[in-house]
Structures are given as C-alpha cells and as structure tokens.
VEXZARO-514188 format. One line per field, with one value per residue (C-alpha): x, y, z; residue in three letters; residue number from 1. Coordinates in steps of 0.2 Angstrom, whole numbers, plus 5000, padded with zeros to 4 digits. Layout:
<rs>
u	c(X | ...)
v	c(Y | ...)
w	c(Z | ...)
resn	c(Ala | ...)
resi	c(NUM | ...)
</rs>
This chain:
<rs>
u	c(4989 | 4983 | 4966 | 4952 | 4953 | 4939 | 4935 | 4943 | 4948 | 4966 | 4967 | 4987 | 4991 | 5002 | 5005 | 5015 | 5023 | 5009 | 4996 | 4986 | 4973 | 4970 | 4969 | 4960 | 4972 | 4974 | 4988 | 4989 | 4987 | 4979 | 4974 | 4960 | 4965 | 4951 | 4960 | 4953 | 4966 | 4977 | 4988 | 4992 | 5001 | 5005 | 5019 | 5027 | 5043 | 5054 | 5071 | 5087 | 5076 | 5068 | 5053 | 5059 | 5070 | 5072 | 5077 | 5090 | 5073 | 5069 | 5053 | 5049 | 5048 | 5042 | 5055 | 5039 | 5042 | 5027 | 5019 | 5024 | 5010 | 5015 | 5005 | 5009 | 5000 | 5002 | 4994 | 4988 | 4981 | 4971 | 4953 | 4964 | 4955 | 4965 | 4955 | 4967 | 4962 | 4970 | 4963 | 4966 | 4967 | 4950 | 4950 | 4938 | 4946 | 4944 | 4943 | 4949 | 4952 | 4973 | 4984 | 4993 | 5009 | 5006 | 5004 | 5019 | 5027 | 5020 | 5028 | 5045 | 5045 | 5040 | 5052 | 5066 | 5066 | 5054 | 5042 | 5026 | 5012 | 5021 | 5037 | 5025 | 5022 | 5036 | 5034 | 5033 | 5024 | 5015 | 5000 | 4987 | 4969 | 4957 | 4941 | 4926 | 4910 | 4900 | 4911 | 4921 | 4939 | 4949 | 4970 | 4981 | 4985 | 4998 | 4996 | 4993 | 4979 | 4992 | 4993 | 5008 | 5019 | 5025 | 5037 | 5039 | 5053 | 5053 | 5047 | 5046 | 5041 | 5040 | 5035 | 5028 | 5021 | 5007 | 5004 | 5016 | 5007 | 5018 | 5010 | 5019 | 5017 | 5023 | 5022 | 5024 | 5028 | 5026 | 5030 | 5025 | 5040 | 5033 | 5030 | 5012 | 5010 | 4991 | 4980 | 4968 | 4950 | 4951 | 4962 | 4955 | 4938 | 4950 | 4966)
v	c(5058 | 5041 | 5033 | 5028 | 5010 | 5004 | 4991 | 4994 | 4987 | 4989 | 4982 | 4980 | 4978 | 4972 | 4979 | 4971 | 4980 | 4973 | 4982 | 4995 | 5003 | 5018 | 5004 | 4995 | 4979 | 4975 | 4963 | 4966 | 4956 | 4962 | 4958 | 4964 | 4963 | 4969 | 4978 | 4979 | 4991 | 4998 | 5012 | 5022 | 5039 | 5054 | 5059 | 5079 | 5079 | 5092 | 5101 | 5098 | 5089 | 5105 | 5110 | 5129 | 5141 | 5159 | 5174 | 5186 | 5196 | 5183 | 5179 | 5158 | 5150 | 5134 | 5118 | 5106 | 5097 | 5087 | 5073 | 5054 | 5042 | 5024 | 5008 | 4997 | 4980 | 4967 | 4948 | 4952 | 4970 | 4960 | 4949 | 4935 | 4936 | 4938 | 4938 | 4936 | 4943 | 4938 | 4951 | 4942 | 4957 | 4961 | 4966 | 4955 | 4946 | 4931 | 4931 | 4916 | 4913 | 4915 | 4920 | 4935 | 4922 | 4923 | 4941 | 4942 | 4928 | 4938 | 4956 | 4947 | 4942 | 4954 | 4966 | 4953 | 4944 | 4958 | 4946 | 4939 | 4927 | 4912 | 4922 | 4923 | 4943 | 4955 | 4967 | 4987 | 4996 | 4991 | 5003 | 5004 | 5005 | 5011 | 5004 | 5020 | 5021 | 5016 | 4999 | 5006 | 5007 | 5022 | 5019 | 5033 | 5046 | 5061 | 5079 | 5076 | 5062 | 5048 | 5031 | 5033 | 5018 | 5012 | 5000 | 4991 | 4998 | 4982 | 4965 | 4953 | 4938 | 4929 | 4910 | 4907 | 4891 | 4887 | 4869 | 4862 | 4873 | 4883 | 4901 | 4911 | 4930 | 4941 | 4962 | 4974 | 4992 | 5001 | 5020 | 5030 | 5033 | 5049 | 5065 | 5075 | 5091 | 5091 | 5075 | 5070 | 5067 | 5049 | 5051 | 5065 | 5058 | 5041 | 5051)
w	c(5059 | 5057 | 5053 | 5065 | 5071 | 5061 | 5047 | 5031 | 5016 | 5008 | 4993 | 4986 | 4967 | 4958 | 4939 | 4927 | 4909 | 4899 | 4909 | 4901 | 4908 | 4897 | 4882 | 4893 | 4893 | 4911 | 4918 | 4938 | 4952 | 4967 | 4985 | 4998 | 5017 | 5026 | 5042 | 5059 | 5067 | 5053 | 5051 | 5037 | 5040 | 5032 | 5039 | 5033 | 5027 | 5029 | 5021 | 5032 | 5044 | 5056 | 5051 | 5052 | 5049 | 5052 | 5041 | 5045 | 5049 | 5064 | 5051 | 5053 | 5035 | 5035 | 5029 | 5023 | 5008 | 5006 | 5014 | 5014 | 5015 | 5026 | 5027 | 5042 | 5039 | 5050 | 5052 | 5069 | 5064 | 5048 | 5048 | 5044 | 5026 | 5011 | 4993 | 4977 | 4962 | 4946 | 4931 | 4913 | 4896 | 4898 | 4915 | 4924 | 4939 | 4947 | 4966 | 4976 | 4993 | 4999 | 5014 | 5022 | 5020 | 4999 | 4998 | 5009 | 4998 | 4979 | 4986 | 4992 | 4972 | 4965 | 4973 | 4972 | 4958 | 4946 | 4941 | 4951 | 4951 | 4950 | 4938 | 4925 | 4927 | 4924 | 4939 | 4938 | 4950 | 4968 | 4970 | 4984 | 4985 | 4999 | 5003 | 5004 | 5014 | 5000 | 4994 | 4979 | 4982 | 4976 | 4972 | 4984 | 4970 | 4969 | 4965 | 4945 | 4948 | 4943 | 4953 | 4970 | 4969 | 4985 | 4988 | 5006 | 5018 | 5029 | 5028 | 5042 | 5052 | 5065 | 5070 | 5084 | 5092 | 5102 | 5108 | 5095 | 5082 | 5071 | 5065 | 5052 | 5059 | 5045 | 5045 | 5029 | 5031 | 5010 | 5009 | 4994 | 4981 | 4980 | 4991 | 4989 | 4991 | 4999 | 5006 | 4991 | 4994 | 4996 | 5012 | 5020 | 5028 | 5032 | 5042)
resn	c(Unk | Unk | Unk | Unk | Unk | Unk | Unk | Unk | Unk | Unk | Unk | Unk | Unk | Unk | Unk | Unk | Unk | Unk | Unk | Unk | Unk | Unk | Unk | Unk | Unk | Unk | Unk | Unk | Unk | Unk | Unk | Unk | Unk | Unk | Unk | Unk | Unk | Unk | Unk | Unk | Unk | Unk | Unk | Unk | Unk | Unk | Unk | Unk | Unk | Unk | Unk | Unk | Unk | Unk | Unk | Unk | Unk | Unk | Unk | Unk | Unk | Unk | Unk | Unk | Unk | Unk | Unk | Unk | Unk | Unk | Unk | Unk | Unk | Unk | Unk | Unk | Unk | Unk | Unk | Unk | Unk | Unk | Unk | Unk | Unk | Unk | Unk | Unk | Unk | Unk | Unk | Unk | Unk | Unk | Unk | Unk | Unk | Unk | Unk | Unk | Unk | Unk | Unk | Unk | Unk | Unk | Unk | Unk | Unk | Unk | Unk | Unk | Unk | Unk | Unk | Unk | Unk | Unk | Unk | Unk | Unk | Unk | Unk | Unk | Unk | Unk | Unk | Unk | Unk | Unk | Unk | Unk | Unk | Unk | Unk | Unk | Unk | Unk | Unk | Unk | Unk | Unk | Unk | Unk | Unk | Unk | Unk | Unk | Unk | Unk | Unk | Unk | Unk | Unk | Unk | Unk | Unk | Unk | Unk | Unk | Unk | Unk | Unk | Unk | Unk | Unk | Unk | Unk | Unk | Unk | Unk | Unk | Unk | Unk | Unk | Unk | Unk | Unk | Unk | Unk | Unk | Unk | Unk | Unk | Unk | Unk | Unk | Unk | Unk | Unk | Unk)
resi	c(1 | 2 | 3 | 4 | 5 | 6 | 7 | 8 | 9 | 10 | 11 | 12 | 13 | 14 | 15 | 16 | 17 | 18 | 19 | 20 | 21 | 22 | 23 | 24 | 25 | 26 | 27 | 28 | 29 | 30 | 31 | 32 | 33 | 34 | 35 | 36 | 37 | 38 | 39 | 40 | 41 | 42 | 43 | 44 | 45 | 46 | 47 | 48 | 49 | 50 | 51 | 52 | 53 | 54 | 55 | 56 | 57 | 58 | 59 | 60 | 61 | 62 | 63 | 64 | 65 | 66 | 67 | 68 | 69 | 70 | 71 | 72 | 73 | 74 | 75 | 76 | 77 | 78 | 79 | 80 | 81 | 82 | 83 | 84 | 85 | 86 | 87 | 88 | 89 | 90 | 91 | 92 | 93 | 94 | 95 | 96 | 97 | 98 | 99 | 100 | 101 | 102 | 103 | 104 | 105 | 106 | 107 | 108 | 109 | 110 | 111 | 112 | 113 | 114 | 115 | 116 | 117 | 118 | 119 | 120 | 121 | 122 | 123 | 124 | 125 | 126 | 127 | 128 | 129 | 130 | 131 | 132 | 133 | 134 | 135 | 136 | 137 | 138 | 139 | 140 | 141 | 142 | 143 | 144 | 145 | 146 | 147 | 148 | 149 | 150 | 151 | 152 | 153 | 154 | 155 | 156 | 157 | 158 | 159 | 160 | 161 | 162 | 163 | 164 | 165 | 166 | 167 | 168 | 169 | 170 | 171 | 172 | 173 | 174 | 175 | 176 | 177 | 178 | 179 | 180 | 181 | 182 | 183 | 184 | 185 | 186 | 187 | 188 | 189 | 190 | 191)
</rs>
C-alpha cells in the first residue's frame, strides 16, 4: 500500500533529552517538506519470512507480525521547500526558510554524532508528522498512542551538473523502530 500521489505535508522532528511535552518544556527541532509524489508504506512483516504456515491439520495460520511504516523522501519527489522550525522551552517555533541539503545534513548529525542543530541538542528520538485535510498535522503513533521513532535505513546523494551548475540530489529512506499491530486513523484515509 502506498499513498495517493498527491500534495502533502511531512513534517520530520527532531527531539532532544530536554524535551517535555507532557510538562510542557519542549526542545525539538522540526521540518516541513511539502511532497508532491511521496511514498510511505506499510509494509506486513512476517515470522520466518512466509506469510503462512500450515498445521498438521492442513489448517493455514497466518505468520503476520505486524506492520512496518517506510518513508521514502527524495529531493526530486519534494516542492523544493523546506520550513525549519526551532521550538525554544515554551513551545513556540520559529519558522525560517532552509534546504533539503540541511535536513539531510541535521539527520546525518544527529544519527552520527547524537547531537543536532549546530551540536547544541543532545539527540533522542526522530519522529514523524503527517499533514491532514484540514491543515493540522498528526505524529505516526503505535498501538498504545505513544510517538513511533523511526530512524533512516539509507541516506544518499548524488551531484549532478547541468551547464557547469552543480545540484546536491540527496534521498532518505526512515523506517519505524517499531512494528504496529493495525493502521491508526491518521494513516488510513492517506494509504
């Protein structure tokens, strides 16, 4: 299953150890891509890798584990517009303008050296927003209403030229840590 190639917005955050949200001390960093054509699966997952197995009965049981959620963002796929938002303690952000290449550049240091924007962030978790219908966003949750944390499975890119013009071309694949058991509201009217 994938989602209809229409407009979207994904929003990708960021949270550090000193965010809070339940004492309402936030410390996150996030960015909206707004996606043209963008893919994100659920993809089953199954025990021993077949999706069946049979009793000594010839009755089929089913092997499903749960579902896996993949986001597959690409430079190409996205409106080429990046908005960062930087949330200080009290939870109001500050949108500026930035790139696919600094996202790209904030996961690569998070994920590699644990700390982001600019190293002054210790990171913890990447989570995932999706943009709804009506303009609220709503973070990809599992089974017990807590935030998935998704990590990315491959980072890449690519420069290419074009009459002695360089253009950084970067992809990012993020899988959920997690399994979940049913598709949550948010993703069913989007898969």
């Amino acid at each position: 299953m994938a989602l209809a190639r229409q407009e979207s917005d994904i929003y990708i955050i960021l949270i550090s150890d000193n965010d809070d949200p339940v004492g309402l001390s936030f410390d996150r960093l996030s960015f909206q891509i707004t996606l043209q054509n963008k893919d994100i699966s659920i993809a089953p997952e199954f025990y021993g890798g077949s999706s069946y197995d049979e009793t000594i009965g010839a009755k089929r049981l089913s092997n499903l584990r749960g579902f896996r959620i993949g986001i597959d963002l690409s430079y190409n796929l996205s409106k080429e517009e990046v908005i960062k938002r930087d949330y200080d303690s009290s939870g109001a952000a500050s949108p500026t303008a930035s790139t696919f290449r600094e996202m790209f550049n904030e996961i690569m240091s998070a994920f590699r050296n644990g700390t982001f924007d600019g190293g002054t962030k210790n990171f913890v978790k990447m989570i995932v927003s999706v943009g709804q219908s009506n303009g609220s966003h709503q973070e990809i949750r599992n089974d017990s209403a807590n935030p998935i944390g998704f990590v990315p499975s491959e980072m890449s890119y690519r420069q290419t030229y074009t009459n002695q013009i360089g253009r950084f071309i970067p992809s990012i694949k993020l899988e959920s840590e997690e399994l979940i058991t049913q598709i949550r509201t948010e993703l069913e009217g989007i898969v």
